[in-house]
C-alpha distance (Angstrom), angle and dihedral (degrees) to the residues before:
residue distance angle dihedral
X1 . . .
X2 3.76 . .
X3 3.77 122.3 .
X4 3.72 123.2 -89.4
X5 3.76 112.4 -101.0
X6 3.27 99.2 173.0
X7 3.94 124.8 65.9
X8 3.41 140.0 100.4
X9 4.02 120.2 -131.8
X10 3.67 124.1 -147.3
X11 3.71 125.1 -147.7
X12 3.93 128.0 -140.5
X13 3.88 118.0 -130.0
X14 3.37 87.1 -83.9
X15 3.77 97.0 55.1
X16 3.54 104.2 -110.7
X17 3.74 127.8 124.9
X18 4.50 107.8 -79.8
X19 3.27 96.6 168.9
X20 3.88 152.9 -18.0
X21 4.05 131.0 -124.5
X22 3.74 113.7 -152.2
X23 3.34 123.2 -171.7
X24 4.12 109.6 -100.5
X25 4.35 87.1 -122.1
X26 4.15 90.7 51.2
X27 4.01 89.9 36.8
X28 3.99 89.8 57.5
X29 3.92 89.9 48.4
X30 4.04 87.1 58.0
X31 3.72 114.6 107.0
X32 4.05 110.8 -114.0
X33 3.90 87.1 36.3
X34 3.84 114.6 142.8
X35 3.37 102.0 -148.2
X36 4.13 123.2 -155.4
X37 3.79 108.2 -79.1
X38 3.71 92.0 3.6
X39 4.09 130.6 135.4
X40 3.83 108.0 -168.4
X41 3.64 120.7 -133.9
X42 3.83 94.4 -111.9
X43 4.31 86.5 55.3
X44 3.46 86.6 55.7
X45 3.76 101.0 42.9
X46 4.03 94.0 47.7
X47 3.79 88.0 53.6
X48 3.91 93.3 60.1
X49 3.83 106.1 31.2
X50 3.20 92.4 40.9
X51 3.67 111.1 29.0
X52 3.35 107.5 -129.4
X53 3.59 142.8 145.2
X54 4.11 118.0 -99.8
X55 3.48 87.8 -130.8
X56 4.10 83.7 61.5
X57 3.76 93.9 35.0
X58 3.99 91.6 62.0
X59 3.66 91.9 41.2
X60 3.69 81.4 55.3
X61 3.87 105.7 39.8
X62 4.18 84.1 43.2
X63 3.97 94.3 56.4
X64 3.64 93.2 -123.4
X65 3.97 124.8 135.4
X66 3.43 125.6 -151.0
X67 3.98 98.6 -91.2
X68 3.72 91.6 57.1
X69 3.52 88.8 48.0
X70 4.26 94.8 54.5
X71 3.59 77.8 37.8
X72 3.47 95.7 66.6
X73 3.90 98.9 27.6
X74 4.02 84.5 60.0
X75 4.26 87.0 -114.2
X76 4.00 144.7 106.2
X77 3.76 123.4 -88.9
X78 3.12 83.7 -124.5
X79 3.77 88.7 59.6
X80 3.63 87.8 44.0
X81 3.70 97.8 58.3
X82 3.85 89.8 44.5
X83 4.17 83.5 59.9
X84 3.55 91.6 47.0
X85 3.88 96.3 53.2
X86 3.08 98.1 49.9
X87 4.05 123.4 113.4
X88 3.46 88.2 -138.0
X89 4.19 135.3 0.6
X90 3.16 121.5 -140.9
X91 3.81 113.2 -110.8
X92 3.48 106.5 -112.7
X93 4.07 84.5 55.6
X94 3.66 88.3 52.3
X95 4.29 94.2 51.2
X96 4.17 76.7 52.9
X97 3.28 94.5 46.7
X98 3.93 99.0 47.3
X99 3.62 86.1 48.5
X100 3.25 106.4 57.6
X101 4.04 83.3 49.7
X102 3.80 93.8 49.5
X103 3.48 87.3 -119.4
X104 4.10 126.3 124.4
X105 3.70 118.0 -121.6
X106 4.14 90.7 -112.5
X107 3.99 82.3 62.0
X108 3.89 89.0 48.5
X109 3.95 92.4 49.1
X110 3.31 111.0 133.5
């Protein structure tokens, strides 16, 4: 991969680097990227070897546990867990679900 050349850093208020904007065509090139409509290899791979759910394999392959995860889908991790067990979700907990991953629901498909 060749080094980003163009970005602009921003500086906190105590001028040190906060944060980074990378062009969207350079960000996509970066490894770890979920790209639109994409299922990485190591999604895919979890699912079979180890027999579990997508909805658990992109938890996984994201580095999220299952409190950020209610967290962000406004529930309990208990309530999480529940979701996660399940044979299968409904669909309108799956749209949640995907969203709070950044993900689409094609992505999530199980």
């Amino acid at each position: 991969m060749s080094a980003l050349i163009n970005y602009q850093t921003i500086l906190d208020s105590n001028g040190k680097p906060a944060f980074v904007v990378v062009p969207y065509a350079e960000f996509v090139k970066l490894p770890g990227v979920v790209r639109p409509g994409m299922i990485p290899n190591e999604v895919i791979g979890k699912r079979i070897i180890n027999e579990v759910s997508m909805l658990v394999a992109w938890r996984e392959y994201l580095m999220l546990t299952q409190e950020e995860m209610a967290k962000r889908m406004g529930i309990t991790q208990a309530g999480y867990a529940q979701i996660e067990a399940a044979k299968r979700p409904r669909k309108a907990t799956l749209e949640k679900a995907a969203a709070a991953m950044g993900i689409t629901l094609d992505q999530l498909a199980y």
